[in-house]
C-alpha positions, 0 to 999 in steps of 0.5 A: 500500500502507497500511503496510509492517507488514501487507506481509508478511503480505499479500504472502504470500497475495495476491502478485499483488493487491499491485500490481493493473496494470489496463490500459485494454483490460481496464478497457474490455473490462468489462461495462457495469456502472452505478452499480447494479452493486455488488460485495461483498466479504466477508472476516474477515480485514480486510487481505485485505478492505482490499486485495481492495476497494483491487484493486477500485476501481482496476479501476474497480469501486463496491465494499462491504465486509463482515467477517463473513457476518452484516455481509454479509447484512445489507447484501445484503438491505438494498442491490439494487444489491449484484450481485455478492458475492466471499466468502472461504470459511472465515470464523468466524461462517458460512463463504461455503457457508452465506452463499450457501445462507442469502440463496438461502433468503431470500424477498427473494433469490428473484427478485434477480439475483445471483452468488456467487464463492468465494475460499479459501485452502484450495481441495479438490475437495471445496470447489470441488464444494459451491460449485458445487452452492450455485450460486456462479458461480465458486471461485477460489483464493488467491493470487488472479490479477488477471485471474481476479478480473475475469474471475469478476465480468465473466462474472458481469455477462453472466450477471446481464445476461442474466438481467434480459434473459430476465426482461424478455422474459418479463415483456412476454410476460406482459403481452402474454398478459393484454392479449389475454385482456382482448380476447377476455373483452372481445369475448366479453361483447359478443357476448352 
């Protein structure tokens, strides 16, 4: 912990983030996540922010950090390997809704394997319900478990990876049909 002064404050909404215990089965029991498996987190609140990342990289995460929805587009748009992106939902500038919605629409972000968790403070039905329908893969309310954090971003992962999984199958079927449709064009003109 950084200070005792910003303790308080942070121990009151993240209680259990304060002294993340990561063990050995669950830091092994990850995905594989590669140097190109990022994880964002965006939060006005720059404490929460501070120990959200801190929780992050003792699970042996490669973390960036964004302080406002702006800051984090412009870093998700500029950075692929930025998989997975943690925002608070209730932000002044755009709340986490409207992050995911304005990247989704984004022509760069059409076919990038990426997933959104919501975190808020504030969790309603209601939210959790317009969360799911922005395609965001999990809503988790503060104070935030440390298993349920790893637990969002892992299965997260398995989703990424089987999406990439899926995309290459397609991708080789599609070669493969092009490869025979050259064959049967290539036949057919010497039949002629």
């Amino acid at each position: 912990v950084r200070g005792h002064l910003r303790r308080w404050r942070t121990v009151r909404l993240l209680p259990q983030i304060m002294t993340p215990t990561v063990s050995a089965a669950e830091s092994a029991s990850a995905p594989s996540s590669g140097a190109t498996d990022r994880v964002m987190i965006v939060d006005d609140d720059l404490e929460i922010l501070s120990e959200l990342s801190d929780f992050l990289r003792l699970a042996k995460r490669d973390v960036v950090s964004a302080s406002s929805a702006a800051q984090a587009k412009q870093l998700i748009l500029a950075d692929p390997s930025i998989k997975i992106v943690i925002s608070d939902l209730r932000m002044p500038d755009q709340d986490g809704i409207e992050l995911i919605n304005g990247l989704q629409s984004t022509p760069a972000m059409q076919s990038r394997p990426i997933r959104f968790i919501i975190v808020t403070g504030h969790g309603t039905l209601t939210e959790a319900q317009r969360s799911m329908r922005a395609r965001a893969s999990d809503f988790l309310t503060k104070p935030i478990s440390p298993k349920a954090m790893l637990a969002a971003i892992d299965g997260a992962l398995v989703s990424i990876r089987a999406e990439e999984e899926r995309r290459g199958r397609l991708q080789g079927l599609e070669q493969n049909r092009e490869s025979l449709r050259r064959q049967i064009l290539d036949s057919a003109a010497k039949a002629v």
